[in-house]
mmCIF file of the N, C-alpha and C atoms, coordinates in Angstrom:
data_MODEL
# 
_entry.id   MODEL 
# 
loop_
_atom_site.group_PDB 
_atom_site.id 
_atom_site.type_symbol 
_atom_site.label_atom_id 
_atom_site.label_alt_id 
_atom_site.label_comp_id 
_atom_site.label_asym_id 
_atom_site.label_entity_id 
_atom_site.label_seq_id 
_atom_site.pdbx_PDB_ins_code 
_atom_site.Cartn_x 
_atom_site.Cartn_y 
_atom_site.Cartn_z 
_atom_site.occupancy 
_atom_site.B_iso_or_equiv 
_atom_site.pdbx_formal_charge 
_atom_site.auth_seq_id 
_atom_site.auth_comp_id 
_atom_site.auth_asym_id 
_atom_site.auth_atom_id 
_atom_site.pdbx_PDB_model_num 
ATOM 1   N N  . UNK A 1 1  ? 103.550 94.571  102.016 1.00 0.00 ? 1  UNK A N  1 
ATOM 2   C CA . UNK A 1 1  ? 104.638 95.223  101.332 1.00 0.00 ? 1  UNK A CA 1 
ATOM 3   C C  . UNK A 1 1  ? 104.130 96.451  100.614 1.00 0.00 ? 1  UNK A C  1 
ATOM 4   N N  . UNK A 1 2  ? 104.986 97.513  100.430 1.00 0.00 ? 2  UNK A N  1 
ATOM 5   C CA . UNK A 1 2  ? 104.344 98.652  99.860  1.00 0.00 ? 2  UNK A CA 1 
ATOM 6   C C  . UNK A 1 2  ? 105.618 98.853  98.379  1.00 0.00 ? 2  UNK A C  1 
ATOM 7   N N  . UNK A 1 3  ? 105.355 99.040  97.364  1.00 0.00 ? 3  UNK A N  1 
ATOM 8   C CA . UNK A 1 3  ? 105.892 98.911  96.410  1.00 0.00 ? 3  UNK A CA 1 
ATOM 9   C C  . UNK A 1 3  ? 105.979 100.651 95.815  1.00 0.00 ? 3  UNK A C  1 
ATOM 10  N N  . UNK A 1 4  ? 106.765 101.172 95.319  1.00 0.00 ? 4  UNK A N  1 
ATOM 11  C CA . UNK A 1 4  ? 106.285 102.599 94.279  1.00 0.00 ? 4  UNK A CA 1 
ATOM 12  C C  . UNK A 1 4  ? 105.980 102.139 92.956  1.00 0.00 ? 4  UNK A C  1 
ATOM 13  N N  . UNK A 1 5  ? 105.024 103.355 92.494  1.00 0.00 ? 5  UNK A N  1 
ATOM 14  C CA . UNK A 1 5  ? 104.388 103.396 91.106  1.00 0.00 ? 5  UNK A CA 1 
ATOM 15  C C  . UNK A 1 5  ? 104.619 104.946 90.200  1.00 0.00 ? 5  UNK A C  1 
ATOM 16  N N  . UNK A 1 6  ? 104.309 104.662 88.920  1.00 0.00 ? 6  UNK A N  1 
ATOM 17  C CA . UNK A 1 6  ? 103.896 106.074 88.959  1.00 0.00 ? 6  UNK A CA 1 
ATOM 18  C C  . UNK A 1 6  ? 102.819 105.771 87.941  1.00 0.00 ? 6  UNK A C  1 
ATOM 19  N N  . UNK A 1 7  ? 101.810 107.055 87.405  1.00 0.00 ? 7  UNK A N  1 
ATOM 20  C CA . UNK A 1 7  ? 100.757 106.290 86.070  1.00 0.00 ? 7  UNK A CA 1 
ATOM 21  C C  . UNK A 1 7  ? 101.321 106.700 84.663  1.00 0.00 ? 7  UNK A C  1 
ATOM 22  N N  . UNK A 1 8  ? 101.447 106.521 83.789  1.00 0.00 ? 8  UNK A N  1 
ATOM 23  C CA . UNK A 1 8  ? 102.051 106.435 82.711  1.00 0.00 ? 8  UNK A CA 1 
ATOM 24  C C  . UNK A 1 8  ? 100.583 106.453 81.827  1.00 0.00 ? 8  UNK A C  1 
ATOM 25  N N  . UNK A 1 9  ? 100.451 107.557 80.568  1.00 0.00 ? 9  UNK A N  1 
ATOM 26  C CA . UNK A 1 9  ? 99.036  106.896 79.929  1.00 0.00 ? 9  UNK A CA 1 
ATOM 27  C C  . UNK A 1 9  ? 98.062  106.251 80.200  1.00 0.00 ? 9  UNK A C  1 
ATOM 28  N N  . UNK A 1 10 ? 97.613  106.863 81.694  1.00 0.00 ? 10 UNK A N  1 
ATOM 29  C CA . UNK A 1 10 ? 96.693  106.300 82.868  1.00 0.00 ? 10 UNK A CA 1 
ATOM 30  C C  . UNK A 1 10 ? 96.804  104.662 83.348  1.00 0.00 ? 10 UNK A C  1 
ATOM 31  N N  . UNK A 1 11 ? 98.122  104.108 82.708  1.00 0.00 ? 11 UNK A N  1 
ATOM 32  C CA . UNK A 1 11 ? 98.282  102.969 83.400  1.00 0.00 ? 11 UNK A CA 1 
ATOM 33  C C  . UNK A 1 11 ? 99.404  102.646 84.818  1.00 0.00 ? 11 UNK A C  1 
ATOM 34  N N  . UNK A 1 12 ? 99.096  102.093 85.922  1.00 0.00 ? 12 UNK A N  1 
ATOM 35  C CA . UNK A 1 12 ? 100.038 102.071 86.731  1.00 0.00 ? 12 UNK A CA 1 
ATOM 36  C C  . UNK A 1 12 ? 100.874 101.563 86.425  1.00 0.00 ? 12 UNK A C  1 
ATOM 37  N N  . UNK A 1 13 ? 102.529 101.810 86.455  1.00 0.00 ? 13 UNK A N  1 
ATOM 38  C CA . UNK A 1 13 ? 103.865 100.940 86.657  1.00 0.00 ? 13 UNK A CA 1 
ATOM 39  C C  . UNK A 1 13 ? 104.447 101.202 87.233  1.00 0.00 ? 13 UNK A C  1 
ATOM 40  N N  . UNK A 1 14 ? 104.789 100.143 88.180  1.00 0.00 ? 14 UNK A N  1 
ATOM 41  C CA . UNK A 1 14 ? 105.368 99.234  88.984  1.00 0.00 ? 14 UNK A CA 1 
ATOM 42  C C  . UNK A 1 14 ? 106.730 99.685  88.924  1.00 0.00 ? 14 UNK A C  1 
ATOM 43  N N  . UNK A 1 15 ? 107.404 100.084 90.001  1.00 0.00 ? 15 UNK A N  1 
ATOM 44  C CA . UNK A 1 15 ? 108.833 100.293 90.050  1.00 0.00 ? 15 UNK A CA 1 
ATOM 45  C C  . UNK A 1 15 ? 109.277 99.234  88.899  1.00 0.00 ? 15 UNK A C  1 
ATOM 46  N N  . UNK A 1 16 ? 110.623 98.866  88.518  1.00 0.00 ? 16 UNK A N  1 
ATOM 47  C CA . UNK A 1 16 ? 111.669 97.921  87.884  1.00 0.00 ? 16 UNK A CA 1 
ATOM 48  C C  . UNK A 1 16 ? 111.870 97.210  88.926  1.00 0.00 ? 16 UNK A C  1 
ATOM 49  N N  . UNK A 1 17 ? 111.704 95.694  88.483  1.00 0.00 ? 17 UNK A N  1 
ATOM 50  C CA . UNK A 1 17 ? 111.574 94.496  89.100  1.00 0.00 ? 17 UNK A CA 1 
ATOM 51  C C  . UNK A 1 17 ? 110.364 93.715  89.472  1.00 0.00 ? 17 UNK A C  1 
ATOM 52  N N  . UNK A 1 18 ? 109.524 94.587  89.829  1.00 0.00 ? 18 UNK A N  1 
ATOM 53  C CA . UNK A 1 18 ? 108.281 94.610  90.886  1.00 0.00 ? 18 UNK A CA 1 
ATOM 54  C C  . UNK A 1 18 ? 107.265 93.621  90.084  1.00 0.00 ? 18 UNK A C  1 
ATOM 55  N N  . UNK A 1 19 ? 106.776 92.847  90.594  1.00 0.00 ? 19 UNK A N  1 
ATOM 56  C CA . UNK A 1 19 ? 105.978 91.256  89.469  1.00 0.00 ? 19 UNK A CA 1 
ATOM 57  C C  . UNK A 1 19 ? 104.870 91.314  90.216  1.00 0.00 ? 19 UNK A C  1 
ATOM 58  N N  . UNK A 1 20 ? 103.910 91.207  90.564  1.00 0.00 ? 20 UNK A N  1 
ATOM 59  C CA . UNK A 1 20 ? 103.043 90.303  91.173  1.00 0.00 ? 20 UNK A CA 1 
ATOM 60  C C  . UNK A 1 20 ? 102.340 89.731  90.140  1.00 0.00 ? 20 UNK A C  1 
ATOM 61  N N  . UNK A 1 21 ? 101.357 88.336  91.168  1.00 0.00 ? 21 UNK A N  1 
ATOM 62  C CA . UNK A 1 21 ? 100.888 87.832  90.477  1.00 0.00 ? 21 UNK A CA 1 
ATOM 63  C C  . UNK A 1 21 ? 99.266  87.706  89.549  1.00 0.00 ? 21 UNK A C  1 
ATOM 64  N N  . UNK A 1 22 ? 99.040  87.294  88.852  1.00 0.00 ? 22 UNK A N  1 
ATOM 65  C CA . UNK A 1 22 ? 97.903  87.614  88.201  1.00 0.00 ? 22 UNK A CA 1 
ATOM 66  C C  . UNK A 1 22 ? 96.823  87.614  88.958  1.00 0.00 ? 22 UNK A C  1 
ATOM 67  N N  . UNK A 1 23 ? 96.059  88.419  88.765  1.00 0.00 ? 23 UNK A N  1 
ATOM 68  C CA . UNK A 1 23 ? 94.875  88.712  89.937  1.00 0.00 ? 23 UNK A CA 1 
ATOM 69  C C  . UNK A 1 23 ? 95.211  88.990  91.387  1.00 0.00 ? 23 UNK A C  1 
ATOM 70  N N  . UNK A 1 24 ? 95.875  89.887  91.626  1.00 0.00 ? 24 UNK A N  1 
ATOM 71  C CA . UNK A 1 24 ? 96.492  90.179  92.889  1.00 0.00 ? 24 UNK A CA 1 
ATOM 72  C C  . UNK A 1 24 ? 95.639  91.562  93.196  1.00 0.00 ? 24 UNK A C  1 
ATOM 73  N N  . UNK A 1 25 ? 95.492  91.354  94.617  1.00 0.00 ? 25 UNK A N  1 
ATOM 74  C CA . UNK A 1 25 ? 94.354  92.684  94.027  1.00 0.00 ? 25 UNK A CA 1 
ATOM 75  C C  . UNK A 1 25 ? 95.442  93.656  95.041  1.00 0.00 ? 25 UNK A C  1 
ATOM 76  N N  . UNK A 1 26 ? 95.216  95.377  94.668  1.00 0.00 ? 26 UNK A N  1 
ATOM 77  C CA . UNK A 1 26 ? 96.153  95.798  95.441  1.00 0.00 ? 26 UNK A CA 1 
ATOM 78  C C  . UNK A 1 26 ? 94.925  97.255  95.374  1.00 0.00 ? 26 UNK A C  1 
ATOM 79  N N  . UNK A 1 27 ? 96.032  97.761  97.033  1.00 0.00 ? 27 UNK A N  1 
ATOM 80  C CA . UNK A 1 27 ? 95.216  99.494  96.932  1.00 0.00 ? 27 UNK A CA 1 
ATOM 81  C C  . UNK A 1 27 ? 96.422  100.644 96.517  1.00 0.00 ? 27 UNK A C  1 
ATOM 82  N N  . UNK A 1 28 ? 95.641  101.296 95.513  1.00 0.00 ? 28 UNK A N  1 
ATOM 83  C CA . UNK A 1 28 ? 96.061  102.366 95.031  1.00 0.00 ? 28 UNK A CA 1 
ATOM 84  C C  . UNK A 1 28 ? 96.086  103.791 96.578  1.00 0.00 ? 28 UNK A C  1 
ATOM 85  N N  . UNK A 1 29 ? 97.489  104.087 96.588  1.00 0.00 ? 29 UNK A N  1 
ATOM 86  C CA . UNK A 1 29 ? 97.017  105.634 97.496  1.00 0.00 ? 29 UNK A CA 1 
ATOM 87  C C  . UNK A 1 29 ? 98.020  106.351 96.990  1.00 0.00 ? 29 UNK A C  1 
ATOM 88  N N  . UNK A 1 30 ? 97.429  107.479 96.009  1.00 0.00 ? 30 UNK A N  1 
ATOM 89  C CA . UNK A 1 30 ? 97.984  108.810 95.482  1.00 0.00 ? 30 UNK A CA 1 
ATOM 90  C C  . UNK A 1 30 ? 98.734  109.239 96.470  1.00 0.00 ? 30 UNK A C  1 
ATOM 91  N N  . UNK A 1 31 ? 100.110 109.793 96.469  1.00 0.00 ? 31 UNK A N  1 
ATOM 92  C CA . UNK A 1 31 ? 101.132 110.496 97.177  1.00 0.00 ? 31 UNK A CA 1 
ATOM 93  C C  . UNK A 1 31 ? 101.884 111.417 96.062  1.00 0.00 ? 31 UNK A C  1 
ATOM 94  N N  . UNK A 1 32 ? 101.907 112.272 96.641  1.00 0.00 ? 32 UNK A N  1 
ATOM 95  C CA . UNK A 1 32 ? 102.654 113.932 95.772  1.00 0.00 ? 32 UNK A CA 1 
ATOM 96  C C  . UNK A 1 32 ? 104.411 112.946 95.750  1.00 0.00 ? 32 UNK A C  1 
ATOM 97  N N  . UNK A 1 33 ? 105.115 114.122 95.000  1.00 0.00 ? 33 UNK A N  1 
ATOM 98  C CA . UNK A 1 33 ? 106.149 113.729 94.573  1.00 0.00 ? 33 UNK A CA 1 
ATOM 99  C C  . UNK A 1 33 ? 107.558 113.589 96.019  1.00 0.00 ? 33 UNK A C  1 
ATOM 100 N N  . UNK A 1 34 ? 107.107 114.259 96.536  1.00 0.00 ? 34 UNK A N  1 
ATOM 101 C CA . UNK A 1 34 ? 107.700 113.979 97.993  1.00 0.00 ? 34 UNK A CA 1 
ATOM 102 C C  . UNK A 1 34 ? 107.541 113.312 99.097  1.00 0.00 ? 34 UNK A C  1 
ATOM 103 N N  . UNK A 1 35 ? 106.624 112.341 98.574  1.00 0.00 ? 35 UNK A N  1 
ATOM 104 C CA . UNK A 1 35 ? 106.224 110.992 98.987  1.00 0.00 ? 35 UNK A CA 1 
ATOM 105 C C  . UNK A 1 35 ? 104.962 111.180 100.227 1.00 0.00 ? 35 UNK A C  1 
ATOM 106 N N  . UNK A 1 36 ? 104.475 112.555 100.673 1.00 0.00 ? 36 UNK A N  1 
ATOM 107 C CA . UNK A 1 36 ? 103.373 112.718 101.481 1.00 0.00 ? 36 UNK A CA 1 
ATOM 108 C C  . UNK A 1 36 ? 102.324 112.244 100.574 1.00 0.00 ? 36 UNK A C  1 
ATOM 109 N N  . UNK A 1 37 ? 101.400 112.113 101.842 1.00 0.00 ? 37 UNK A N  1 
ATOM 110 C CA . UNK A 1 37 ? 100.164 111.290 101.170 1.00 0.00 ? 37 UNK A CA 1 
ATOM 111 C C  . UNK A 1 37 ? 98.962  112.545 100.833 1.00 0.00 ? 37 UNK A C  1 
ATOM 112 N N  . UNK A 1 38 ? 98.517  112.429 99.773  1.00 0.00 ? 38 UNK A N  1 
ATOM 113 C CA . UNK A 1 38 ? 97.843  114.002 99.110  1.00 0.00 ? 38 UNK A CA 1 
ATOM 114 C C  . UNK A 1 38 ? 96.712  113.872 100.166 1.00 0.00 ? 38 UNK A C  1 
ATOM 115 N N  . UNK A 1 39 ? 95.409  114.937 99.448  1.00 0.00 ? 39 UNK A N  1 
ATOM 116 C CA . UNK A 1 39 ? 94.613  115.599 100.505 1.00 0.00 ? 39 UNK A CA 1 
ATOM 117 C C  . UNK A 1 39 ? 93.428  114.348 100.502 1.00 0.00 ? 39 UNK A C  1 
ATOM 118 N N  . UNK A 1 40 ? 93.010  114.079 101.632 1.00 0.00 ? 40 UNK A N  1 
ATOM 119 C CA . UNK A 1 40 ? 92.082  113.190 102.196 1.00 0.00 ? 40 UNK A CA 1 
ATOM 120 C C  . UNK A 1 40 ? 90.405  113.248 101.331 1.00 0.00 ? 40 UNK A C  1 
ATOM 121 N N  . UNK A 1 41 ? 90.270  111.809 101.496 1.00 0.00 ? 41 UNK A N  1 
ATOM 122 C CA . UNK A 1 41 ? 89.519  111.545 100.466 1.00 0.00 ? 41 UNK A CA 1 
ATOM 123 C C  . UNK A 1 41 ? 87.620  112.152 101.381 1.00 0.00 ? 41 UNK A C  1 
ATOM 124 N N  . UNK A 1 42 ? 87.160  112.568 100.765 1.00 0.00 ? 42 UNK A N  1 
ATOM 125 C CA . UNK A 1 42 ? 85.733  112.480 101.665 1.00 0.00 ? 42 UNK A CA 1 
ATOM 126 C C  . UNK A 1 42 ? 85.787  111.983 102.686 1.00 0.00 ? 42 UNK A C  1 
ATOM 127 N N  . UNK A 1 43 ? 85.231  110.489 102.749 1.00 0.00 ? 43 UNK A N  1 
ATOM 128 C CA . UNK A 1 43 ? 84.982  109.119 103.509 1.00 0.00 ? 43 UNK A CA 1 
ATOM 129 C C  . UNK A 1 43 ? 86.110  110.376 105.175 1.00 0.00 ? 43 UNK A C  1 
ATOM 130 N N  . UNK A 1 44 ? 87.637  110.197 104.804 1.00 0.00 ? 44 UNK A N  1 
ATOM 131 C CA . UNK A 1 44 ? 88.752  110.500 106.177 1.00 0.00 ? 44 UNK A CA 1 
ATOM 132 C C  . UNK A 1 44 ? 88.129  111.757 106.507 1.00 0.00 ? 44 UNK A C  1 
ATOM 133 N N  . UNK A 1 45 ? 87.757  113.008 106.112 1.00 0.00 ? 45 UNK A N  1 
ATOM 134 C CA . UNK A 1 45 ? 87.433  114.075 106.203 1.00 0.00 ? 45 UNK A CA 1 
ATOM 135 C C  . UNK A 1 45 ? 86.033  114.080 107.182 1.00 0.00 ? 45 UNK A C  1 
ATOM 136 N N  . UNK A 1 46 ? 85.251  112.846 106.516 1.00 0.00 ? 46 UNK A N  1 
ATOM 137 C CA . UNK A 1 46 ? 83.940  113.308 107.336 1.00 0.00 ? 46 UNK A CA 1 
ATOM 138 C C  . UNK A 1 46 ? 84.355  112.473 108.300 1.00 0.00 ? 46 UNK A C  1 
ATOM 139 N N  . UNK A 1 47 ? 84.892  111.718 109.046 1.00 0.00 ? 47 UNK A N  1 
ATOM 140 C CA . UNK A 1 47 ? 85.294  110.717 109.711 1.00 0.00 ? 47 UNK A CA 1 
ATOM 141 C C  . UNK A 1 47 ? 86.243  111.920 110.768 1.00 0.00 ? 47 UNK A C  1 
ATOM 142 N N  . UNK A 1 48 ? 86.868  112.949 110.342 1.00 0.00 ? 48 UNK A N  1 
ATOM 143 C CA . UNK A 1 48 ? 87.903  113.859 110.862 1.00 0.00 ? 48 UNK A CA 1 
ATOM 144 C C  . UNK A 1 48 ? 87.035  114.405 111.653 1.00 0.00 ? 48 UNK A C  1 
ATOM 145 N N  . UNK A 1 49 ? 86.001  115.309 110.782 1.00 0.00 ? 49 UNK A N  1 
ATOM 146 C CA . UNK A 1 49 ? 84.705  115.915 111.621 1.00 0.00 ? 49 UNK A CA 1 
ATOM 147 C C  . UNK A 1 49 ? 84.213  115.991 112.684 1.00 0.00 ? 49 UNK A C  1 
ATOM 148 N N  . UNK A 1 50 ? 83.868  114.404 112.340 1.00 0.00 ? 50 UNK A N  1 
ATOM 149 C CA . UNK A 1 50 ? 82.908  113.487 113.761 1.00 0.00 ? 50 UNK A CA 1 
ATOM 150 C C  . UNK A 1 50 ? 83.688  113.543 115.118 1.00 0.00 ? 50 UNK A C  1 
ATOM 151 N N  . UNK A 1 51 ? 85.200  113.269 114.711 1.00 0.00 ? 51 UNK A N  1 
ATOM 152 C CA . UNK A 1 51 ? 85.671  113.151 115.873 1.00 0.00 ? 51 UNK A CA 1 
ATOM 153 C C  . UNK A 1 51 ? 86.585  114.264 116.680 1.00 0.00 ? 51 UNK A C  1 
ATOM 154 N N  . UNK A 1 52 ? 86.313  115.457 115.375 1.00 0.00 ? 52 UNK A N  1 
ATOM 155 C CA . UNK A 1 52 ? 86.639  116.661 116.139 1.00 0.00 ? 52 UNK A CA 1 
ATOM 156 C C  . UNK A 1 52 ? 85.484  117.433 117.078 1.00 0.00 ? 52 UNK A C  1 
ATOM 157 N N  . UNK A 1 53 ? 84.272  116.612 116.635 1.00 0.00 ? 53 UNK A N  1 
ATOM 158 C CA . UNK A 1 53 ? 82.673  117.611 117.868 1.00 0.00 ? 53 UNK A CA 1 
ATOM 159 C C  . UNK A 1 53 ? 83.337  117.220 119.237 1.00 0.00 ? 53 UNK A C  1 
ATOM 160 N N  . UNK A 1 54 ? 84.209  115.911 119.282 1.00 0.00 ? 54 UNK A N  1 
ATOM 161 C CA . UNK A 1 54 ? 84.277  115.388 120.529 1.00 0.00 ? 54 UNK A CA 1 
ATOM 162 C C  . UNK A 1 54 ? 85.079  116.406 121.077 1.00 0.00 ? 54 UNK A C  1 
ATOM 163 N N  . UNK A 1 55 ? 85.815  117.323 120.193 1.00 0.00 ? 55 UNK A N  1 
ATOM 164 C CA . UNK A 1 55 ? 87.017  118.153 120.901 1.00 0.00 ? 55 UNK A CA 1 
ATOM 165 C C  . UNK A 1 55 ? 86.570  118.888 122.371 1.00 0.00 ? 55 UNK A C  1 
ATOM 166 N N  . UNK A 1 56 ? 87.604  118.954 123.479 1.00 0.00 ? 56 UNK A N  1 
ATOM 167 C CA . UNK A 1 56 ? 86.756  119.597 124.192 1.00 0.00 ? 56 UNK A CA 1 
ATOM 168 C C  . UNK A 1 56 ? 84.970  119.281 125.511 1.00 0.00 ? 56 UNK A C  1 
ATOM 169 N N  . UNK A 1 57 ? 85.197  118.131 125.178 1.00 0.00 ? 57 UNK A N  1 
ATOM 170 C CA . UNK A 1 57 ? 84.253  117.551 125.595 1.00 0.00 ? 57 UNK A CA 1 
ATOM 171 C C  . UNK A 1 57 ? 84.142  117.277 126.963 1.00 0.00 ? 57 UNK A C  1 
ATOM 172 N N  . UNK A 1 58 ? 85.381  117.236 127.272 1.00 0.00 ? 58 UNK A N  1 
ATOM 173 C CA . UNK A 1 58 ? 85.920  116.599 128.715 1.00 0.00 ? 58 UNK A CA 1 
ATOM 174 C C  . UNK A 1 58 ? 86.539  117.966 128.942 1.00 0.00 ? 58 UNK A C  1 
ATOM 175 N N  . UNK A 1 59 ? 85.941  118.835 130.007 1.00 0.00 ? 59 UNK A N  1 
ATOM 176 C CA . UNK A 1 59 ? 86.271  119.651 130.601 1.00 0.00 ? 59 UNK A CA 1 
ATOM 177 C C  . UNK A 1 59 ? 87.558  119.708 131.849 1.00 0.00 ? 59 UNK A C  1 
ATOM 178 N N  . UNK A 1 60 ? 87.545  118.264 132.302 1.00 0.00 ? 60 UNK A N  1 
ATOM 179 C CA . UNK A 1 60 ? 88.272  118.677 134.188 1.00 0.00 ? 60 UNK A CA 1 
ATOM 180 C C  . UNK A 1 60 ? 88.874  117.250 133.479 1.00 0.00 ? 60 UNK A C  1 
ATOM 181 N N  . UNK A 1 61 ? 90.145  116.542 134.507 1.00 0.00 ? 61 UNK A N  1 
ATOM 182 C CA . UNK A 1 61 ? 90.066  115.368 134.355 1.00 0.00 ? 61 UNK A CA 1 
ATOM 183 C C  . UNK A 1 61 ? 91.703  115.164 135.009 1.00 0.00 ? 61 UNK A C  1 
ATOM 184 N N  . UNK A 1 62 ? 92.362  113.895 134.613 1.00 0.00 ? 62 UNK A N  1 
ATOM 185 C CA . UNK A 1 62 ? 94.125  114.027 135.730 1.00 0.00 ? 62 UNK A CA 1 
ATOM 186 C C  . UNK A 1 62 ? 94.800  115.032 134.732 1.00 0.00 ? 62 UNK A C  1 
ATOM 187 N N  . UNK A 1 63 ? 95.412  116.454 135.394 1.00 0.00 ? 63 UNK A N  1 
ATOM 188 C CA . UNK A 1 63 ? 96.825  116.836 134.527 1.00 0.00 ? 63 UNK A CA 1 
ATOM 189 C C  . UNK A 1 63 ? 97.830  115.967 133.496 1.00 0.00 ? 63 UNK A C  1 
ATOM 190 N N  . UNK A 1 64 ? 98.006  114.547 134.053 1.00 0.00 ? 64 UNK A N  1 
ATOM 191 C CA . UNK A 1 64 ? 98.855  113.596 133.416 1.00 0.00 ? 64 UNK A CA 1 
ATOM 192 C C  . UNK A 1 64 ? 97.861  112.741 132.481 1.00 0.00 ? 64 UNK A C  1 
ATOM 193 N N  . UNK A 1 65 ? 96.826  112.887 132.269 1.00 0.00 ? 65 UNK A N  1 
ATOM 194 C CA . UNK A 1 65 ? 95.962  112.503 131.248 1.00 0.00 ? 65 UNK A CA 1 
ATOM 195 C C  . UNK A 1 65 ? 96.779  111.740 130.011 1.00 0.00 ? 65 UNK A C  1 
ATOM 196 N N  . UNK A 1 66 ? 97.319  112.982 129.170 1.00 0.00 ? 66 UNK A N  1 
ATOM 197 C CA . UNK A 1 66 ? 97.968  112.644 128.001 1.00 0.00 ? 66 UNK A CA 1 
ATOM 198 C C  . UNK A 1 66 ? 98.927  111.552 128.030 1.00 0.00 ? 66 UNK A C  1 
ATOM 199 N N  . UNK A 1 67 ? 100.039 111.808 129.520 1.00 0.00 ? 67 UNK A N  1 
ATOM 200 C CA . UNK A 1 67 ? 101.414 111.006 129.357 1.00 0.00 ? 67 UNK A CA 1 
ATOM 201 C C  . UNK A 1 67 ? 100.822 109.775 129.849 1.00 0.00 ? 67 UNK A C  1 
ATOM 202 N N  . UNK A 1 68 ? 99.761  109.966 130.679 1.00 0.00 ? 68 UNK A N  1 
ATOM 203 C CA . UNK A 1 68 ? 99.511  108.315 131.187 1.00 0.00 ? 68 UNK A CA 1 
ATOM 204 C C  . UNK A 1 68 ? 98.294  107.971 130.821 1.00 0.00 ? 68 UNK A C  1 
ATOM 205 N N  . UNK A 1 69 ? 97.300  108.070 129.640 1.00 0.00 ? 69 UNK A N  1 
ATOM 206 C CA . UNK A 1 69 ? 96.481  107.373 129.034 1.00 0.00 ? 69 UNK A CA 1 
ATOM 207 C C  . UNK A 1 69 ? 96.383  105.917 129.280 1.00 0.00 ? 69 UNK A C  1 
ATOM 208 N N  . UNK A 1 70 ? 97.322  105.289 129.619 1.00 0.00 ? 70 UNK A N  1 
ATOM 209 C CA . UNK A 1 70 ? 97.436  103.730 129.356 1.00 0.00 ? 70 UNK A CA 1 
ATOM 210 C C  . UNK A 1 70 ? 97.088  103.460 130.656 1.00 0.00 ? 70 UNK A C  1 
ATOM 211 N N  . UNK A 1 71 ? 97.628  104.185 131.505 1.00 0.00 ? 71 UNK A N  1 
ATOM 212 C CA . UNK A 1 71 ? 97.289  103.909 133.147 1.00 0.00 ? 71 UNK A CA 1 
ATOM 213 C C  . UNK A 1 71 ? 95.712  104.150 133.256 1.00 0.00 ? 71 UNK A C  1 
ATOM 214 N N  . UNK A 1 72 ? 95.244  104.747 132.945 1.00 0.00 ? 72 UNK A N  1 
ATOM 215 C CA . UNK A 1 72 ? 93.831  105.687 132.976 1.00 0.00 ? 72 UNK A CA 1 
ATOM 216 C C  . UNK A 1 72 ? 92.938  104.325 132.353 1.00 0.00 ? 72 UNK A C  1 
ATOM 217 N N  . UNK A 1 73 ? 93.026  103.791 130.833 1.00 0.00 ? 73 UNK A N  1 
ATOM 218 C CA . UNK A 1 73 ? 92.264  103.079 130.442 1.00 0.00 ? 73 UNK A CA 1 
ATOM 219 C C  . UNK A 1 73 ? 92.329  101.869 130.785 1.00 0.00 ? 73 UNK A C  1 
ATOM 220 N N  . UNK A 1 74 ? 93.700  101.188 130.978 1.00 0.00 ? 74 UNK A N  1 
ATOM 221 C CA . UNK A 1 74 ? 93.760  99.683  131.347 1.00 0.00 ? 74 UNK A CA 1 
ATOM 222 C C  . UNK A 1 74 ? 94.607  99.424  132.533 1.00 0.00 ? 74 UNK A C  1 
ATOM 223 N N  . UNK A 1 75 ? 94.830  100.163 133.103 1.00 0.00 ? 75 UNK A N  1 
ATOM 224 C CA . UNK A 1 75 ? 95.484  99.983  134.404 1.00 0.00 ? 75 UNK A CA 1 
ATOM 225 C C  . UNK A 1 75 ? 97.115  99.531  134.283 1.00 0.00 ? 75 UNK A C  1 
ATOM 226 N N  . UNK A 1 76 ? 97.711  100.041 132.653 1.00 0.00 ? 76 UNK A N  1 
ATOM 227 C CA . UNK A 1 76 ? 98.998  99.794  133.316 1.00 0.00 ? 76 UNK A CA 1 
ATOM 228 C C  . UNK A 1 76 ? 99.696  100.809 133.938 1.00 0.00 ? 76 UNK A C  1 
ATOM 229 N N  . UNK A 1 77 ? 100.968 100.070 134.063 1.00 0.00 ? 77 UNK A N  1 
ATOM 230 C CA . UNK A 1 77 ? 101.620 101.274 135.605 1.00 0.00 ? 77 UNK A CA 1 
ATOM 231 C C  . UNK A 1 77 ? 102.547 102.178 135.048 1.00 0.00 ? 77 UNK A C  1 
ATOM 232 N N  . UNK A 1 78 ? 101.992 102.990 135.959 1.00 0.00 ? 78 UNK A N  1 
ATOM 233 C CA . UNK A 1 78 ? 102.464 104.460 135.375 1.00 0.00 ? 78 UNK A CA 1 
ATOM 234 C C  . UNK A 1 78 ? 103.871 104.361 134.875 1.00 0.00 ? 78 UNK A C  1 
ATOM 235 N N  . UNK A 1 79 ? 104.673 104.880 134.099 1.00 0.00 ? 79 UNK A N  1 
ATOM 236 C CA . UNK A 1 79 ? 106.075 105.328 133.545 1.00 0.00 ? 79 UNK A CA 1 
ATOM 237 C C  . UNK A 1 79 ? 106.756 106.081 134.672 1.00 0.00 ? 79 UNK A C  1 
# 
C-alpha cells in the first residue's frame, strides 16, 4: 500500500486516518508537490550509467527487435 505524507518540524505525517502499527517499518521516497518522484538518488544514477555504456552495443540485429523482444528472448509468438 502506498499512503501520502508530508514532514511537518522534520516529522513525517501520515495523511488523516492513516494508523499503522508500532514498529512497522516503512520506505520513505521524496516526491515534489505534483506527485513526480524528485531527482535520483546516487546508488539509481550510477546504476543509469552502467547501463547506458551498453547503449549501442548491438550494432545489426531483427528490424522488429523492439515490438517482438518476447519472441527473440523466450520464444513467444509473435503478435
Amino acid at each position: 500500500m502506498t499512503y501520502r505524507a508530508r514532514v511537518r518540524s522534520g516529522v513525517i505525517v501520515l495523511e488523516q486516518g492513516v494508523r499503522l502499527r508500532e514498529g512497522t517499518h516503512v520506505r520513505v521516497e521524496p516526491v515534489d508537490p505534483n506527485g513526480d518522484v524528485l531527482p535520483d538518488s546516487q546508488e539509481t544514477q550510477h546504476l543509469r550509467d552502467g547501463l547506458l555504456s551498453f547503449s549501442g552495443v548491438v550494432k545489426e540485429g531483427p528490424s522488429d527487435l523492439a515490438r517482438n523482444h518476447d519472441h527473440y528472448l523466450h520464444g513467444t509468438p509473435r503478435p
